[in-house]
C-alpha positions as CSV (number, residue, x, y, z in Angstrom):
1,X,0.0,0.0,0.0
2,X,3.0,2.5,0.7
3,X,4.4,1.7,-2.9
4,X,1.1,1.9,-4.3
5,X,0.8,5.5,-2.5
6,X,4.1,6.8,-3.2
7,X,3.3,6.0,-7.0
8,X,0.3,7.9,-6.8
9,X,2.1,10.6,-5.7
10,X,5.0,10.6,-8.2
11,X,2.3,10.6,-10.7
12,X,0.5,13.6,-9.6
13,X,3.9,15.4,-9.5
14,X,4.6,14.4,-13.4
15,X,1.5,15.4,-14.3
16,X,1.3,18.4,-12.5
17,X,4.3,19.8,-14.0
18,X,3.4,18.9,-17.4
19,X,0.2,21.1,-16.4
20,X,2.4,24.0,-15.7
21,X,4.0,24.1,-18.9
22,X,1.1,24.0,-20.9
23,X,0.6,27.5,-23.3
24,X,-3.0,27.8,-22.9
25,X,-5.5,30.1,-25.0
26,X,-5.5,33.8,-24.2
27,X,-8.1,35.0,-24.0
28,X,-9.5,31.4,-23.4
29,X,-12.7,30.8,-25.3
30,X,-14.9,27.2,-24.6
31,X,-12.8,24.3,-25.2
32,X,-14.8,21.3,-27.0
33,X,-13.9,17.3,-26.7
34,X,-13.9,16.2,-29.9
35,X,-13.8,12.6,-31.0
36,X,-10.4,11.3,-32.3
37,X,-9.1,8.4,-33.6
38,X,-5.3,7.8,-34.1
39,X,-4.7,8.9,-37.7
40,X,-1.5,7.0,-37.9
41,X,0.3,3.5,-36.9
42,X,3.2,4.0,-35.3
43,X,6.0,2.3,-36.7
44,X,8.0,-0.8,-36.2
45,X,10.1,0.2,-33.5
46,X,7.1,1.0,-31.5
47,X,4.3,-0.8,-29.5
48,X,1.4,-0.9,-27.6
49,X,-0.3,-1.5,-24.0
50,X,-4.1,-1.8,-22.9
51,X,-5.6,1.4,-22.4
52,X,-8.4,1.7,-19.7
53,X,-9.0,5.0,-20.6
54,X,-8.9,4.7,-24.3
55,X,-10.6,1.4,-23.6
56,X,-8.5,0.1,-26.8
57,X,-4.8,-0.8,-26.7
58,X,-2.4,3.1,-26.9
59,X,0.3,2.4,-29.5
60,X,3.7,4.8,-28.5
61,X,6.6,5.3,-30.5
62,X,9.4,5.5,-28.1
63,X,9.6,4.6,-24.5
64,X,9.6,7.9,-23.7
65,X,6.0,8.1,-25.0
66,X,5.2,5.1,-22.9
67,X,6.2,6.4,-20.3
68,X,4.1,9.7,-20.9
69,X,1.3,7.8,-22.2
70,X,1.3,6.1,-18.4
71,X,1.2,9.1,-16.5
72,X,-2.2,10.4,-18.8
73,X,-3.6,6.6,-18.0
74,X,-3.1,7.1,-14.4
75,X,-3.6,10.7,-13.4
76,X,-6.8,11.2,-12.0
77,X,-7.5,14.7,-14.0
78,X,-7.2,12.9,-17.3
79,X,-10.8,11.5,-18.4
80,X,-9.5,10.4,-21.5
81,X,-6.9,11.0,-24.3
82,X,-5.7,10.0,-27.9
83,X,-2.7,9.5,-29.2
84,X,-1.7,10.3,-33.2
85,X,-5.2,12.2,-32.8
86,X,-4.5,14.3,-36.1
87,X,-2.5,16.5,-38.2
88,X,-1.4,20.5,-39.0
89,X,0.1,22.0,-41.5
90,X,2.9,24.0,-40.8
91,X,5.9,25.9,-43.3
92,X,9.4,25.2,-43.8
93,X,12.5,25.6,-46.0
94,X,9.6,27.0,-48.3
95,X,7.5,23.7,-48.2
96,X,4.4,22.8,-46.6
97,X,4.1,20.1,-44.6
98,X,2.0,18.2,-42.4
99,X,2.6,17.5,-38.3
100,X,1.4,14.7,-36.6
101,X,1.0,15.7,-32.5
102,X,1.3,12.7,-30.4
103,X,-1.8,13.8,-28.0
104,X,-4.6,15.0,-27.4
105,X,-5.6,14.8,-23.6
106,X,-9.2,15.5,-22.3
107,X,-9.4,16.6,-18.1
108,X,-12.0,16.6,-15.7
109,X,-12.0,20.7,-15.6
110,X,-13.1,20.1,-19.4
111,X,-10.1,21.4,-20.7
112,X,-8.1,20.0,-23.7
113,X,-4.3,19.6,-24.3
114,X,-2.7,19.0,-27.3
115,X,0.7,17.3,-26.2
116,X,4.1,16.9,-27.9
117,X,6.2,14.5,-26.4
118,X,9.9,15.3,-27.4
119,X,13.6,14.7,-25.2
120,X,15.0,18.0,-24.3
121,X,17.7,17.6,-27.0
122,X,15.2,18.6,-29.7
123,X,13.2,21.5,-27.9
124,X,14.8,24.3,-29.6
125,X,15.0,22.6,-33.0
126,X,14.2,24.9,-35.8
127,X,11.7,22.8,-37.4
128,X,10.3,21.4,-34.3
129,X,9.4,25.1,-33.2
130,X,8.1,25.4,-36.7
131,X,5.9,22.8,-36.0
132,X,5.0,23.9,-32.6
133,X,4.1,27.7,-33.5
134,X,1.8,25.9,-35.8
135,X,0.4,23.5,-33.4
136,X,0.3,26.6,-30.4
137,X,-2.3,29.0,-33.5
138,X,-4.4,25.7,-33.8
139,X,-5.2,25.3,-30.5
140,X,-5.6,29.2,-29.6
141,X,-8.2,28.6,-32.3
142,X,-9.7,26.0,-30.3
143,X,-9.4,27.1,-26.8
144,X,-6.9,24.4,-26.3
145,X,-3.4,24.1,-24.8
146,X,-0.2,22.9,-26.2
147,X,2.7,21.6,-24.4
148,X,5.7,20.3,-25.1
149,X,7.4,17.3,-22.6
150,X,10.5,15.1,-22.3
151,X,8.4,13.0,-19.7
152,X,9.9,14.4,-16.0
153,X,11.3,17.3,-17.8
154,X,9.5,20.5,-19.7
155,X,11.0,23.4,-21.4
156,X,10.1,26.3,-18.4
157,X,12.5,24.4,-16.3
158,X,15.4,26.0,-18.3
159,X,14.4,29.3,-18.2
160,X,16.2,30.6,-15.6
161,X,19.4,29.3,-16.7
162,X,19.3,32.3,-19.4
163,X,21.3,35.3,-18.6
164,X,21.9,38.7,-19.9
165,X,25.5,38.2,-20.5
166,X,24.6,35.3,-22.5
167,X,21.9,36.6,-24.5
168,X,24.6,39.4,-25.2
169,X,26.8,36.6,-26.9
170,X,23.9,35.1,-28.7
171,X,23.0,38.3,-30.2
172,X,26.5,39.0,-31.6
173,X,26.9,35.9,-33.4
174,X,23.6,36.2,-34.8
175,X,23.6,40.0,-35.7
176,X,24.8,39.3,-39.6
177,X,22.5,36.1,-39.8
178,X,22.6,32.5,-38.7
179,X,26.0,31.4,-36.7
180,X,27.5,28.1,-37.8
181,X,28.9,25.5,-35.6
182,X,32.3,27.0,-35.8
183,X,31.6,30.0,-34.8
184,X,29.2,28.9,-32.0
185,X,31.8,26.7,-30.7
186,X,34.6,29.3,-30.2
187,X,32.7,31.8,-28.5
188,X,30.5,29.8,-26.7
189,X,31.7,26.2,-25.8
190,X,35.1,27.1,-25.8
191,X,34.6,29.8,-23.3
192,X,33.0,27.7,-20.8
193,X,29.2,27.9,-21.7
194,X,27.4,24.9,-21.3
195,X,24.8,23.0,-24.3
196,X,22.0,23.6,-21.6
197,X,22.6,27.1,-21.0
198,X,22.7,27.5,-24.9
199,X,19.2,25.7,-24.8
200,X,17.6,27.7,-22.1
201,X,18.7,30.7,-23.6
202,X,17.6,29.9,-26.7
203,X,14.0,29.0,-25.3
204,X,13.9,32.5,-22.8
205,X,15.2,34.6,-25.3
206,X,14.1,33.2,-28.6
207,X,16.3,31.3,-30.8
208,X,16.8,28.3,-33.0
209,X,19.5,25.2,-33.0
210,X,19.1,23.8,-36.6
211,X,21.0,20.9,-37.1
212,X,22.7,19.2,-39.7
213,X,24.6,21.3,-40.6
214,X,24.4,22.9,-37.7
215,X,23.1,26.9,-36.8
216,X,22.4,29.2,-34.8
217,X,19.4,31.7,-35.5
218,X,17.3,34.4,-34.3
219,X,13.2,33.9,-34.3
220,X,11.7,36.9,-35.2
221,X,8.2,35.9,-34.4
222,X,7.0,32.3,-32.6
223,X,3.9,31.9,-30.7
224,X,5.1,28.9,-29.5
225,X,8.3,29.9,-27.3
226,X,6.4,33.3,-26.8
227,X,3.8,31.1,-24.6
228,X,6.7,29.3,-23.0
229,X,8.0,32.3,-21.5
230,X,5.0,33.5,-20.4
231,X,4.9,30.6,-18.4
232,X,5.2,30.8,-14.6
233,X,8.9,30.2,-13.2
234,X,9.5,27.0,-12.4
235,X,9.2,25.8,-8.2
236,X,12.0,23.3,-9.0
């Protein structure tokens, strides 16, 4: 009973800072369930587990959605959710293209989440943000929220690792266009800054890592990381 209790407890903690990171509508207008079915397999590297919830078995991707996908079946403020629930169109490099959310999440205040579920690595990726401005307009459209999670970590936890000083650096490598790994790596990693402090202060002060190749850039505009820094500061 103790084990059973202490899990409960670690749930409600994951799920109640996935809560605080989510970039909900402003002004809010009435959110509306909607009925969802995945609209995609998963593929072969993936699996599945018996959903109470879903009353159908959940496919996941990655463990790391697994492990998500466990918290949503047993939080007691999720009354149902979906995953692959449906797709957006988004813009890059010129193209359109479509972006598959991994999902949707219904609770018992009647509010509705749209979920991304993505390890930290990735959270300032320039096509990922693409994705997720897109995905943040389609749910302001719906009186939704959107988060983004890596499972026991969120975005808004790295905020505060962003400084002035840094966001100083950032702004002189960027000031004649995107930086390139060289450049990034001499006058940031060689001078002692760290890859998370490049994150966080790309999240707080709004900035892309682009990989392969690799780059640096400034974001003019993104609703996405705007909502993530209007997030409250993190408690830990």
């Amino acid at each position: 009973e103790h084990n059973a209790q202490s899990r409960r407890e670690r749930i409600d903690e994951r799920f109640q800072d996935l809560l605080g990171s989510v970039v909900w509508t402003e002004p809010s207008i009435e959110a509306k369930w909607v009925e969802v079915v995945p609209c995609r397999q998963v593929g072969e590297r993936g699996g599945s587990f018996r959903s109470i919830k879903a009353n159908r078995h959940v496919e996941f991707e990655s463990d790391l959605e697994r492990r998500v996908y466990q918290i949503l079946e047993e939080s007691p403020q999720v009354t149902t959710y979906c995953e692959q629930p449906l797709s957006i169109e988004y813009t890059w490099a010129g193209r359109t293209l479509r972006y598959f959310p991994d999902a949707l999440v219904h609770l018992d205040d009647g509010r509705i989440v749209l979920l991304e579920v993505k390890p930290q690595l990735l959270w300032a990726d320039g096509q990922n943000v693409a994705k997720w401005d897109a995905a943040t307009t389609y749910c302001s459209d719906r009186g939704w929220g959107f988060a983004v999670t890596g499972g026991n970590r969120h975005p808004r936890l790295l905020l505060h690792l962003a400084t002035s000083d840094e966001l100083e650096i950032l702004e002189g490598l960027t000031t004649s266009g995107p930086a390139s790994w060289q450049a990034v790596s001499t006058l940031w990693f060689s001078a002692g800054h760290s890859w998370s402090s490049l994150l966080g202060n790309s999240l707080a002060h709004g900035f892309t890592l682009q990989r392969s190749p690799f780059s640096l850039s400034r974001v003019s505009q993104s609703p996405w990381l705007q909502g993530v820094q209007r997030l409250p500061p993190a408690t830990t």
